[in-house]
C-alpha positions as CSV (number, residue, x, y, z in Angstrom):
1,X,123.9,-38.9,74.6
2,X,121.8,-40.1,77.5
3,X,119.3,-36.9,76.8
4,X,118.9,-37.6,73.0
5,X,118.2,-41.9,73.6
6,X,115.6,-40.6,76.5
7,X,113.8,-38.2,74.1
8,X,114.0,-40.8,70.8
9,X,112.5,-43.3,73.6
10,X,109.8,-40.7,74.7
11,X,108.5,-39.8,71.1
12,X,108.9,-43.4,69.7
13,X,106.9,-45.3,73.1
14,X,109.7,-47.4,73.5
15,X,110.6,-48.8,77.3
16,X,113.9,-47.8,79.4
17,X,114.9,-51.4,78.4
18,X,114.6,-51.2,74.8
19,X,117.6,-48.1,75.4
20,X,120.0,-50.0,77.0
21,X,123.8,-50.7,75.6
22,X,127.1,-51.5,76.5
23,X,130.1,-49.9,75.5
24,X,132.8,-52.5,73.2
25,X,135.4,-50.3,72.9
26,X,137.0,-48.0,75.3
27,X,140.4,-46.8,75.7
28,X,142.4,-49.2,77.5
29,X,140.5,-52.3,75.7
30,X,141.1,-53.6,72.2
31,X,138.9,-53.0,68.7
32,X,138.3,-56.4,67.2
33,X,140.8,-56.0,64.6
34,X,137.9,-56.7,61.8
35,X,140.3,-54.7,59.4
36,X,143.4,-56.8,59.6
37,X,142.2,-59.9,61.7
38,X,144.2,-59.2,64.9
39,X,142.9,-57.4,68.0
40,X,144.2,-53.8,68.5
41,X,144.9,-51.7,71.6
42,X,142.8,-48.2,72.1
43,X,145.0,-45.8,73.4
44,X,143.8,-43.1,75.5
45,X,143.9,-40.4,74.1
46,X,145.5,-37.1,75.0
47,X,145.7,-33.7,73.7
48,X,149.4,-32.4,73.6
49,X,150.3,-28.4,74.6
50,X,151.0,-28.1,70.8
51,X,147.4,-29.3,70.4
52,X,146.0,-27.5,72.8
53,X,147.9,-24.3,71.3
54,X,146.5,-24.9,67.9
55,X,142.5,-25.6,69.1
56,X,142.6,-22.5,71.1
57,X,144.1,-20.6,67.6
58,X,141.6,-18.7,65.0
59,X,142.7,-20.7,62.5
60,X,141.1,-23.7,64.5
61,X,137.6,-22.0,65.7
62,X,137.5,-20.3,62.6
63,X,137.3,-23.8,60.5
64,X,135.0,-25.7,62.9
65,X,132.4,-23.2,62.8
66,X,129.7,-25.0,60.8
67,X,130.2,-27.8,63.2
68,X,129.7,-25.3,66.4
69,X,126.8,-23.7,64.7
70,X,125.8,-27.2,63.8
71,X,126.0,-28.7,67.3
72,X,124.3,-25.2,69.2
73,X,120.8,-26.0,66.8
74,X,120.4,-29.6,67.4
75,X,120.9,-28.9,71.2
76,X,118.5,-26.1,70.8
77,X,116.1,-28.6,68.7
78,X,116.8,-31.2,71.7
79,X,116.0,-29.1,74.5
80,X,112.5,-27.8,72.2
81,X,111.5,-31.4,72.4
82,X,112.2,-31.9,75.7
83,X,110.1,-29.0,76.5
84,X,107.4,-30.3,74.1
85,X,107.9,-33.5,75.4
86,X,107.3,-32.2,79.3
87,X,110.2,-31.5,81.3
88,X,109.1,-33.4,84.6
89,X,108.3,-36.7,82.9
90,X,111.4,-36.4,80.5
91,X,113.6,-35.7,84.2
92,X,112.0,-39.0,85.3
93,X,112.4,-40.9,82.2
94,X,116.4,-39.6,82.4
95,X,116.6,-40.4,85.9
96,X,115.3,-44.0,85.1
97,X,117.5,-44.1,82.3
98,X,120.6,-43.3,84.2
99,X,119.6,-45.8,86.9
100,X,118.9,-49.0,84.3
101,X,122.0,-48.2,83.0
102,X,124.2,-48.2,86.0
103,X,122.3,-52.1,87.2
104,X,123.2,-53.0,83.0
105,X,126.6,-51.7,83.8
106,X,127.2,-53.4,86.8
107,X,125.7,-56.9,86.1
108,X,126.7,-56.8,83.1
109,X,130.6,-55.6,82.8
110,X,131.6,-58.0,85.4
111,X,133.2,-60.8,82.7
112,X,130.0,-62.2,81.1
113,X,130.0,-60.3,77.9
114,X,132.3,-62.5,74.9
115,X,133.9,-59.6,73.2
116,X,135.7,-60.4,70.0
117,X,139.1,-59.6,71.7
118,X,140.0,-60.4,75.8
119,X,141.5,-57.9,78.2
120,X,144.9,-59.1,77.5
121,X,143.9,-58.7,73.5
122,X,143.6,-62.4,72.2
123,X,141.2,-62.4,69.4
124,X,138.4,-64.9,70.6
125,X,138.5,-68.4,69.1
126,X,136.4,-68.6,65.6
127,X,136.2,-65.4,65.4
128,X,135.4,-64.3,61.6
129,X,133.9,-61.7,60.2
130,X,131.4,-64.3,59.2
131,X,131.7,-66.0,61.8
132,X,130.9,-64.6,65.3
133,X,129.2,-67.7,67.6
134,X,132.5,-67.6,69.7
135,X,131.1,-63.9,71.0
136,X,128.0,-62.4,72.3
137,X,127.8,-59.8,70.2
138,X,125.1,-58.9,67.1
139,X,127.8,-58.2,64.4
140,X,131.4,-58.3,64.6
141,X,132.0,-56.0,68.0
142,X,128.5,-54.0,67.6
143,X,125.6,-54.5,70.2
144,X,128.0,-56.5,72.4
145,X,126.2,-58.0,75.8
146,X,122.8,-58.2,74.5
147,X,122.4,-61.2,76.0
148,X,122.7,-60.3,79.3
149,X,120.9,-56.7,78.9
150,X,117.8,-59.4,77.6
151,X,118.3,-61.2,80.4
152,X,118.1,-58.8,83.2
153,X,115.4,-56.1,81.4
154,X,112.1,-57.5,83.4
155,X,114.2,-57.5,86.4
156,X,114.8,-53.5,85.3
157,X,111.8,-52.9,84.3
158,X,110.3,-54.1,87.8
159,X,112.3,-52.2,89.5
160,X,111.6,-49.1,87.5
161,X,108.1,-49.4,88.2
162,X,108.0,-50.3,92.0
């Protein structure tokens, strides 16, 4: 993921900071429940001998090869850019990358992002689907911190250029 935002950044002109995010869901946390109004848990997930069994199978390989095929030329397309792009300056861009998002991570995920649903999975007080001034986030649990990646970009951004 990191490799394809760096590259869309490269080609577009766009700064490190215009890249940034912050993940809303995760497993462990809570979706906001937009479906049936009530906040519910993400379990982590797990892949079972059984499954395990059946992905290593021909059956399995056999039915995701478009996807395999699919996924090998868009890496291939990916690292053709890069290489268009130059791979020195896209290795810097990444490394900058990596580094705003760690500081976005860490000022950031410490409690000051309003997610639709707290840790303990409470669904955030006037919390609509229409309704989302009780949260920080663009729409319902999408783009989710935004205020506080706004707030600490120049910060990034001087940082990335000292």
């Amino acid at each position: 993921l990191d490799e394809s935002l760096v590259a869309m950044q490269m080609l577009l002109g766009l700064k490190t900071t215009d890249m940034l995010y912050l993940k809303a869901k995760g497993s462990g946390s809570f979706d906001d429940g937009a479906f049936n109004s009530t906040c519910v848990f993400i379990v982590k997930s797990f892949v079972s001998p059984g499954m395990q069994d059946f992905f290593a199978s021909e059956k399995w390989t056999s039915r995701i090869q478009g996807d395999i095929w699919l996924y090998k030329a868009v890496n291939r397309s990916l690292d053709l850019t890069i290489d268009r792009l130059g791979r020195t300056s896209f290795e810097q861009q990444l490394a900058n990358f990596r580094l705003a998002m760690q500081i976005t991570e860490e000022r950031c995920n410490n409690g000051k992002i309003r997610f639709p649903c707290s840790p303990n999975g409470v669904r955030a007080e006037n919390y609509t689907n229409h309704k989302i001034d009780s949260t920080d986030c663009l729409w319902l649990d999408s783009g989710c911190g935004y205020e506080c990646i706004d707030q600490i970009s120049a910060e990034i951004e001087d940082r990335l250029s000292s």
